[in-house]
PASEKOL-592343 format. One record per residue (C-alpha): residue in one letter; x, y, z. Coordinates in steps of 0.2 Angstrom, whole numbers, plus 5000, padded with zeros to 4 digits. Example, Ala and Ser with C-alpha at 12.3 -4.5 7.8 and 13.67 -1.06 7.14 Angstrom:
<rs>
A506249785039S506849955036
</rs>
This chain:
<rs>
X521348854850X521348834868X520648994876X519149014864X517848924869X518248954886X517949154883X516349114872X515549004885X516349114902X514749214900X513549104900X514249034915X514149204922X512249174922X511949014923X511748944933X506349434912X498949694916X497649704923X496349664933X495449484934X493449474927X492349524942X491449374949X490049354958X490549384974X491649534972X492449514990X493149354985X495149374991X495849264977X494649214959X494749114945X495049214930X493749104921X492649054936X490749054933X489649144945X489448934953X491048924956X491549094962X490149114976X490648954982X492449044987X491849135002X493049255016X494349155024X494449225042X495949095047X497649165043X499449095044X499748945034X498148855040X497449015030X498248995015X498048825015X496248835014X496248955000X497248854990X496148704993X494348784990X495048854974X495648674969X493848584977X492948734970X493448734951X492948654936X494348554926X496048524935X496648694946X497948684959X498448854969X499648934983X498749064991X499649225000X499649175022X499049365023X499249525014X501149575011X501749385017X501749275002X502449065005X504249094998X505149224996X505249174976X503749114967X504548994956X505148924974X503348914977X502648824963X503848694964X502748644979X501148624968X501048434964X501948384947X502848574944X504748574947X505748704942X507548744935X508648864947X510048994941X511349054953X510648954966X508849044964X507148974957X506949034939X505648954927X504348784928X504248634921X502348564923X502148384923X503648374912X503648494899X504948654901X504848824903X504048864884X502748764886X501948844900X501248994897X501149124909X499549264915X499549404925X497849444930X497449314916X498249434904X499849374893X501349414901X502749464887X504449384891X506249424888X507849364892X509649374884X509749204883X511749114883X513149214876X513449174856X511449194849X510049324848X508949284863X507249194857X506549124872X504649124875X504649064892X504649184909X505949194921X505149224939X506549304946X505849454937X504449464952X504549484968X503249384980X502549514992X501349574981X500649424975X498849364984X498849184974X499549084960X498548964950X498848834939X497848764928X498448584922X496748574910X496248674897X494748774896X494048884881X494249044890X496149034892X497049124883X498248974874X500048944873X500448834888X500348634883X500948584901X499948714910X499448914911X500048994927X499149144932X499949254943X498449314953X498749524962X497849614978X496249724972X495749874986X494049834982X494049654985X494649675003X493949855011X494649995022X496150035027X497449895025X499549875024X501049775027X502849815025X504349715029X506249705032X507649595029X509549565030X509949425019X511649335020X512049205007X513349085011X514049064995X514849234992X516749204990X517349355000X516749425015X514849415022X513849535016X512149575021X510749625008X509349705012X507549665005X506149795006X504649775004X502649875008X500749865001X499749985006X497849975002X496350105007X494450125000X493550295003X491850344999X490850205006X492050094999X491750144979X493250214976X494850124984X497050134980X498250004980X500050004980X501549894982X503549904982X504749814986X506849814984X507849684983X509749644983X510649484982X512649454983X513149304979X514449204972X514349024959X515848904955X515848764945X516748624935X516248644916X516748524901X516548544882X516448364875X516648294858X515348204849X514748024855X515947894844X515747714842X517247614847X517447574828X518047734823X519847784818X520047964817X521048124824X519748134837X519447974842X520647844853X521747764845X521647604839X522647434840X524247464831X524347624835X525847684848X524647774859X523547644860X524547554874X524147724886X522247664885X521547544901X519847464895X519647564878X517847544875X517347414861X516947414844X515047404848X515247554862X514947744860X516147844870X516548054873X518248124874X518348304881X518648434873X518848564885X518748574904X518848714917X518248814933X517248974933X517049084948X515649214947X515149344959X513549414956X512449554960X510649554958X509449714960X507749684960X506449834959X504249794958X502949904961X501249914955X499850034956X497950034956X496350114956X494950054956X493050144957X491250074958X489950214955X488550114956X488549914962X488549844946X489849934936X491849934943X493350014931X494949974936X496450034930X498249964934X500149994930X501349834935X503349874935X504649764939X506649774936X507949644937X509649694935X511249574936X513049584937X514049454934X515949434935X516549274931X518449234932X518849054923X520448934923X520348774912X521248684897X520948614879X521348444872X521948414854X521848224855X523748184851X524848094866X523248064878X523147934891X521647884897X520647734906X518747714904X517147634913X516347454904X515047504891X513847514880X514047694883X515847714892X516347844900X517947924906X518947874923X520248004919X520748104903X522648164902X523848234887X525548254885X526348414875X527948444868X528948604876X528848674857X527148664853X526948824865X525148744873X524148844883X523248864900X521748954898X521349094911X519749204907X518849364914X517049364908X515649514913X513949504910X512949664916X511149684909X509249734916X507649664911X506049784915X504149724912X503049874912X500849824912X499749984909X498049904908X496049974910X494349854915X492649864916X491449764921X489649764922X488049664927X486449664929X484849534927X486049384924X487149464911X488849494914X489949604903X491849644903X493049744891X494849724897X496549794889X498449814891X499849854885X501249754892X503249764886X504649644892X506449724888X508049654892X509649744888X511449764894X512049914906X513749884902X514650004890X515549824882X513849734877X512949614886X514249454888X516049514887X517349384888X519349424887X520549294886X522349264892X523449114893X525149044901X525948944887X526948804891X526048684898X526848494900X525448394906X523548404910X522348284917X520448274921X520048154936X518048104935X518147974950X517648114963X515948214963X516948384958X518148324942X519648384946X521048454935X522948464937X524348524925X526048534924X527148694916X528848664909X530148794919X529948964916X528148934912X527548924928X525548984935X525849154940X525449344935X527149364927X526949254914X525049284907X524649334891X523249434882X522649304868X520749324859X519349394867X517449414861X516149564867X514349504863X512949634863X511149564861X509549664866X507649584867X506149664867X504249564869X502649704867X500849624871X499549744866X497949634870X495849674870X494749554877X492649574877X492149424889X490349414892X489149304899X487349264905X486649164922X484949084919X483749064934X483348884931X483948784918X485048634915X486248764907X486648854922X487549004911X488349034896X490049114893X490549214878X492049304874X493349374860X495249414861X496349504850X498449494854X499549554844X501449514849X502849594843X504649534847X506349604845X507749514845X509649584841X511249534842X513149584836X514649554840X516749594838X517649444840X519649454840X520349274837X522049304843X522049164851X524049114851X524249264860X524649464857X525449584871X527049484878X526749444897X528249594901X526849704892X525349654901X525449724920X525449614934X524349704943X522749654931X522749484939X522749444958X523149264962X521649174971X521849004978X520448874968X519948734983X519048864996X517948944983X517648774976X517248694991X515848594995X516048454986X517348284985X518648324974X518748514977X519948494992X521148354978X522748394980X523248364964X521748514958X522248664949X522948774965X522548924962X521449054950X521649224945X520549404946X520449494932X520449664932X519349644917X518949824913X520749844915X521449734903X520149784889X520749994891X522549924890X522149804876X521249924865X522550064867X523949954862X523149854847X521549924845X520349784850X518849894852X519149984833X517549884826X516549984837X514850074835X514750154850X515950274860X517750274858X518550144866X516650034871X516949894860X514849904859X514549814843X513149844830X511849714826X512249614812X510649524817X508949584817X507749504821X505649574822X504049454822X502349504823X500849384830X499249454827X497949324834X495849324836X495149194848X493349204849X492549054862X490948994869X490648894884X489348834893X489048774912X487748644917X487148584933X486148414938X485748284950X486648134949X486648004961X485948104973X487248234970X487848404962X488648354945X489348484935X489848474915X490748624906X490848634885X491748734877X492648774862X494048894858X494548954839X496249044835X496649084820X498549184819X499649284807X501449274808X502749404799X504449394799X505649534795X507549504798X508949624796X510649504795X512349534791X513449494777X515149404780X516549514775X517649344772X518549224781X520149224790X521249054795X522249074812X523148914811X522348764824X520448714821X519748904818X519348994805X518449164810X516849244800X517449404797X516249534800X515749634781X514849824778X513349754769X511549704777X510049644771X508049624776X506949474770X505249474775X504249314776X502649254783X501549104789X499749084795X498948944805X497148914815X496748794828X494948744834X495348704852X493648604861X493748584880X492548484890X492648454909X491448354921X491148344938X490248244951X490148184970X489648004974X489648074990X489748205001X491548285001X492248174986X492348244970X492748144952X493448244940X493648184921X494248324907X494648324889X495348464879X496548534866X497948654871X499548714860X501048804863X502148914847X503548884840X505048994849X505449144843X507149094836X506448954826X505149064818X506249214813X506849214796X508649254789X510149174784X511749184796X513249074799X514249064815X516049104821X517249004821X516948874808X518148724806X519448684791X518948514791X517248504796X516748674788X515348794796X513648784804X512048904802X510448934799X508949024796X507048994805X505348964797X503949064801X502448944793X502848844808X501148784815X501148744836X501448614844X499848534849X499148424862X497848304865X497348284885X496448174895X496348224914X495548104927X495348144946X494848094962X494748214978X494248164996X494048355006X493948255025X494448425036X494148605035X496148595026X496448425023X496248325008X497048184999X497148164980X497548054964X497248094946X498048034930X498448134916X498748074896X499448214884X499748164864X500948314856X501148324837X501848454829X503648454836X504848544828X506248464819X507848524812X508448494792X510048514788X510948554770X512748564765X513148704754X514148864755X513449014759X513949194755X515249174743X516249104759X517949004753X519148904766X520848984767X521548804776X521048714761X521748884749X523248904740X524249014748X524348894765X524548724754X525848814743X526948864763X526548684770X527248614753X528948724753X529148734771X528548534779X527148494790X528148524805X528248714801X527848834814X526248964809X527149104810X528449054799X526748984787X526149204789X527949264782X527949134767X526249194764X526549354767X528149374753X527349264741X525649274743X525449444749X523549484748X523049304758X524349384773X523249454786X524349524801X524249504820X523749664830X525249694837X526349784823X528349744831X527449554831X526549524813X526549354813X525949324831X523849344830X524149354810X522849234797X522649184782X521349274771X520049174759X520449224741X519149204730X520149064721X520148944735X518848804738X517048854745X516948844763X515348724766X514048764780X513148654789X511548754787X509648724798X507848744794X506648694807X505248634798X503448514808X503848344809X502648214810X503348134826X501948114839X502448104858X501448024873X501648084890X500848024905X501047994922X500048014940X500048144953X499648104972X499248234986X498748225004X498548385012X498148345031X498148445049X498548355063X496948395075X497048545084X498948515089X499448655075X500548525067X500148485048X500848395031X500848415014X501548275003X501248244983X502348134971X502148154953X502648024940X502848074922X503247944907X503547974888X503647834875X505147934870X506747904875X508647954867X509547794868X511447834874X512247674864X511847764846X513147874840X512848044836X512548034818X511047944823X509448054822X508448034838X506848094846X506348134864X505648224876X506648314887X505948354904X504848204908X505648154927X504648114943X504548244958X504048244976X503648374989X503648345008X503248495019X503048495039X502248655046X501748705065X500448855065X499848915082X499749035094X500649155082X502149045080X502248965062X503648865055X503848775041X505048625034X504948585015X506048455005X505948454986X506648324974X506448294957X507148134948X508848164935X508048214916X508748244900X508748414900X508948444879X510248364863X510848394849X512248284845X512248234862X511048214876X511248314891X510448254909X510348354923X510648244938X509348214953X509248344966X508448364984X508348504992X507948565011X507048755013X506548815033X505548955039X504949035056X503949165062X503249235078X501949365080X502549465094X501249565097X499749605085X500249645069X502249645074X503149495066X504849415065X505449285055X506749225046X507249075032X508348975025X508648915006X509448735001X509848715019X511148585018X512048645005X511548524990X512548504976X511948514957X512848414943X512548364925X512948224913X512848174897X512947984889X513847924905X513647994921X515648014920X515348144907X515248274917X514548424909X514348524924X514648524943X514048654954X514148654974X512748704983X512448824998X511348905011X510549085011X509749135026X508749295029X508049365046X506649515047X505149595054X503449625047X502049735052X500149725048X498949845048
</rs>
């Protein structure tokens, strides 16, 4: 019915758009190390006395000239003053890493075209656990980490390595990112920095609030610099506010097909309202649903870390360390769309092979009551990381010995009394008309009310709401021996040694009280005006064409969405599922979900040095071997029965009973790594690398248990699943290639070529059967037996008092108990036909994917002018492809992610003014499918920054996100089916630092 999916996807919307110290080296001063670097490479990176950008410039370029295998960086300007105030905003800048944003903030990497799970993610080169609530109608499962989490300032570098190496830990197939952190004792004495900031983001619907962002690292050694402290904070709050268009569409068709959801064909009467239906041979969409959601949104962001460090004697340091950081958000999402049920449509469509929508309209009959869908969604939840870790290291005579551990949690959870994604639905019924417009870049959507129906407070009513509550735990307990010896003279230069254990244990949980009321319960003279404030649509929508139509939807409504759930729950009882306090509508878990990874990785490596061609040439072998256990325990819920509510739903009702099933799977990897290096002359360097790498099934696709999802469908039944946890990684093949010209003391220019073969993906079978005893009350006696004696035309409620007198255990009555009939069902009866599930398994397919692409750098300073460049473009191919002209029963296989980027950056440093302009861009990518595929539009995007040193150590600056305001937008198998549409806008910040 037409407020459902609206209130199940409202949340989602709300947020859519959660170790220890590195291995001494050599040189124990070094400001910024490779986790893995040999004693060659590490004493090559020596004290960097320039600061500024220049300064951070050149560390990130010795760590790239320096390393062995493929490593690019961005290193912190100075102490306390990272490049962007986001790290994920700085990576993007890294050649051939783009990143996905959320609310207008970077959020996780894609690394030469794979997403966010394949990239795996250090701190300190320690696994960094990951949680996240994930969208708003599943348990969370994501592996991949979302670097909103972490604040910048007390970051010293980021790496990324884009090659393997055996002494990694594994899981990132695109790359591993280690998040490098400031040690006291690699930088002596007495050292700090702390910083202010107003921050005013443009986007906020109301008013113009400035947040502020607070930030310190202090650092002091004592004792002839044996013992030393370190310790950072930082506060952060951000107000801002996301509209966007959002569409539901139905399956891609072929122009052949003649069904209720299709258009109709020749001979029918509705076909004459069709301009340019697509042909026979073409595959077309038809929406489904459509609507604006406005979200304001609060985010609180909390980091500090700890640590001390001591060096009794020269050759032995302990270190111990504690890393916290809390993100909280609060979302509020206020939405205002439609739902089309494919009967007296007009609508006119682009050429083919895949045609696309011009404009979308339906007609409705003053009887059948149709609804305009008007929803107040809340999503309030916190994700803290917590890193308790200990180090020692010690060497002596060449060898070179270090025991490191941690133990590392990732929580997410919500802060709200309802759950973590809330939504309540209401509706005016009696719409006329409504029509989707896709010629303009926002789509725009009108209606028409028939009299006494018309968009205001007066005449809203409560319909069906849904309160999700998931919670996600990730806990890394790891201990690593890494050891290694230096020979004097010898081809072999040293040899490198280590063992890792990691055991990951994951929690995910989710339950939910869904009321499907959905043709509406308290009468609008019931429901107080005052719970929705009337908001007028264009402004906050403004920004791109079509916002400022004036045909658009006019106006929106604030929900006092707390309200309206207390109301709600005294007057029908919305909230009396509950397991938590009286009147919380907290639901219990009826999904459980706990896996345990429990991996040994032993590796050897060795490092060799020689002439060549007059030259240094450097070879690496290594091998890496892993061997892990999987168990999967999962807690999940038994279905009570089913209940029809007249339209295209029949709810999953929620039953008393539970059950465990444990499972478990096993798999090994030998993983070889090999990486040469050489200069044909002085300042170049060739680079050639070939290794294995993998990265793990996600978490959802390895937990086993059996559920099926609300609401299934009379016709085309329900949909479910379970996951498999003898899944084996995916696994990739890679073949780097390099070459590097370092010309100035920070300039260089680069090309490489890289090659990746991945097998192992993971596909989904499906299976019809039913499940749980689960029959189909549209399909049952009791509903056939009132169509039959009362027509086709007859109203549902009057179908709820036929069943209710003659078939009085199938009658299942509304909430409201003056009003039976109105938010009443049908019940299953064990005599009526079995409701079929679409069920999935995901199981290894034999599919084998090649990536490859090119990646070209030029890093370059402009003489001593204090002017300097920095421009890469990375190209990124896969022989996989989903082809858009195939309908969706069509299985297909691609890629999602591969697109090319480029970065252009224009810096001035000198005489204490630095400023810097940077534009991003990556090329539009398929983003994921199903059914369907979905494609996430190009997008540029302008970031500025200034600062000028006052005096010494005093600093102002300020900067500016996305500029110009650009705008995001989605597609699926036309560009004219829009999935999203999101205006862009500018956040700008202004503050002073201080240095000590």
């Amino acid at each position: 019915m037409g407020v459902s999916a609206l209130a199940l996807a409202a949340p989602q919307a709300a947020l859519a758009q959660a170790q220890a110290p590195t291995p001494p080296v050599a040189d124990p001063n070094a400001p910024v190390s490779d986790p893995t670097a040999t004693p060659a490479e590490a004493s090559a990176q020596k004290e960097i006395v320039v600061t500024g950008i220049r300064g951070s410039l050149r560390k990130s370029m010795d760590i790239k000239k320096n390393a062995q295998g493929v490593v690019d960086a961005i290193s912190a300007e100075e102490i306390g003053k990272f490049p962007d105030t986001n790290l994920a905003e700085s990576l993007q800048r890294i050649t051939g890493v783009s990143i996905d944003r959320s609310s207008g903030e970077g959020s996780t990497v894609t690394v030469r075209g794979f997403g966010p799970e394949f990239n795996l993610v250090l701190l300190d080169g320690r696994q960094m656990p990951a949680s996240g609530l994930g969208d708003c109608c599943s348990a969370p499962a994501s592996r991949s980490f979302d670097f909103a989490n972490l604040a910048s300032e007390g970051i010293a570098a980021v790496e990324v390595y884009k090659s393997g190496r055996a002494s990694l830990p594994t899981g990132g197939i695109g790359s591993a990112i280690n998040i490098v952190t400031p040690r006291p004792l690699d930088r002596p004495g007495l050292r700090g920095s702390f910083s202010v900031k107003g921050v005013y983001d443009t986007s906020r619907f109301r008013g113009l609030p400035i947040t502020p962002e607070v930030s310190g690292i202090f650092s002091d050694t004592f004792a002839d610099n044996r013992i030393g402290i370190l310790f950072t904070g930082s506060y952060q709050q951000r107000k801002a506010s996301v509209s966007q268009f959002s569409a539901g569409w139905r399956e891609g068709y072929s122009g052949a097909e003649n069904n209720w959801e299709s258009l109709a064909q020749p001979g029918d009467p509705r076909y004459a309202n069709i301009t340019n239906r697509p042909g026979p041979t073409d595959i077309y969409q038809v929406p489904q649903n459509a609507g604006y959601d406005f979200t304001n949104l609060t985010r609180t962001r909390i980091n500090g870390q700890l640590v001390l460090q001591a060096r009794p004697v020269d050759n032995l340091t302990a270190t111990v360390d504690y890393v916290y950081s809390q993100n909280t958000i609060d979302a509020r999402t206020n939405s205002i769309g439609v739902w089309f049920n494919g009967n007296d449509t007009t609508s006119s469509w682009t050429d083919g092979p895949a045609a696309g929508p011009l404009f979308y309209s339906e007609h409705f009959g003053q009887g059948e009551n149709k609804d305009l869908a008007i929803t107040g969604a809340v999503a309030k939840n916190r994700s803290i990381n917590r890193s308790l870790g200990g180090n020692l290291a010690w060497k002596a005579n060449g060898l070179r010995l270090t025991l490191d551990a941690h133990h590392s949690t990732a929580e997410s959870k919500p802060t709200s009394p309802y759950g973590s994604n809330i939504a309540v639905g209401t509706a005016i019924y009696g719409v006329q008309n409504q029509k989707i417009d896709f010629t303009s870049d926002m789509p725009v959507i009108s209606v028409s009310m028939y009299p006494g129906s018309e968009v205001t407070a007066s005449n809203i009513r409560p319909a069906g709401n849904a309160f999700r509550n998931a919670y996600m735990k990730d806990t890394i307990n790891e201990v690593a021996f890494r050891g290694g010896y230096d020979f004097d003279s010898s081809f072999i230069k040293s040899l490198d040694f280590g063992a890792t254990y990691t055991e990951n244990k994951v929690r995910s949980a989710y339950g939910f009280i869904q009321n499907d009321t959905w043709g509406g319960t308290l009468s609008a003279a019931n429901t107080p005006d005052t719970l929705f404030t009337p908001t007028p649509l264009p402004p906050d929508l403004a920004g791109m064409s079509g916002s400022n139509n004036p045909a658009i939807i006019p106006g929106y409504f604030q929900i006092d969405t707390n309200g309206l759930i207390q109301l709600l729950n005294e007057k029908i009882g919305i909230c009396s599922a509950t397991t938590g306090p009286a009147g919380s509508c907290l639901a219990a878990y009826t999904v459980d979900r706990r896996i345990k990874e429990r991996t040994l990785a032993p590796y050897i490596q060795s490092t060799s040095s020689f002439d060549l061609l007059g030259n240094q040439a450097n070879l690496r072998l290594g091998v890496r071997y892993e061997t892990t256990r999987v168990s999967s325990t999962a807690l999940t819920g038994v279905p009570g029965g089913t209940r029809f509510t007249g339209g295209n739903e029949i709810s999953i009702l929620q039953g008393s009973g539970s059950q465990f099933l444990t499972t478990k799977g096993r798999y090994h990897n030998w993983l070889p790594a090999i990486d040469f290096d050489m200069s044909p002359m002085r300042n170049v360097k060739l680079r050639a690398s070939y290794s294995h790498t993998i990265t793990r099934a996600d978490y959802a696709s390895l937990a086993g248990g059996l559920t099926v999802n609300s609401p299934a469908r009379p016709d085309g039944g329900g949909t479910g699943g379970s996951g498999n946890p003898n899944l084996i990684p995916y696994k990739s093949k890679n073949i780097d290639l390099s070459a590097e010209w370092y010309y100035g003391a920070s300039s260089y220019v680069s090309v490489g070529y890289f090659h990746k073969t991945v097998s192992n993906f993971i596909a989904n079978t499906t299976t019809q059967q039913p499940a749980f005893g689960l029959t189909n009350p549209a399909k049952g006696q009791a509903y056939l037996a009132a169509v039959a004696a009362l027509g086709p035309n007859a109203s549902f409620a009057d179908i709820l008092a036929y069943v209710q007198t003659h078939f009085p255990s199938a009658f299942s009555p509304g909430p409201n108990a003056s009003d039976p009939y109105t938010g009443g069902g049908i019940l299953g009866l064990a005599s009526d036909p079995a409701l079929i599930f679409t069920l999935t398994t995901p199981g290894n397919s034999d599919r084998v994917a090649h990536v490859h692409g090119f990646e070209f750098a030029v890093q370059h300073n402009f003489w001593d002018t204090g002017f300097g460049t920095i421009l890469n473009y990375t190209i990124v191919k896969s022989d996989t492809k989903f082809d858009n002209t195939l309908e969706y029963r069509t299985t297909q296989f691609a890629v999602p992610g591969a697109s090319n980027s480029a970065n252009a950056v224009l810096y001035y440093d000198k005489n204490g003014l630095q400023a810097r302009i940077a534009y991003n861009w990556r090329q539009g990518f398929l983003a994921g499918y199903g059914f369907d595929p979905f494609y996430v539009n190009s997008y540029g995007q302008f970031d500025a920054s200034a600062s000028l040193e006052v005096r010494k150590g005093f600093t102002i600056f300020a900067d500016g996100i996305n500029i110009t305001g650009a705008d995001r937008k989605g597609h699926m198998r036309n560009a004219n089916i829009v999935y999203f549409a999101q205006p862009g806008h500018p956040r700008y910040s202004l503050g002073f630092r201080y240095n000590f």
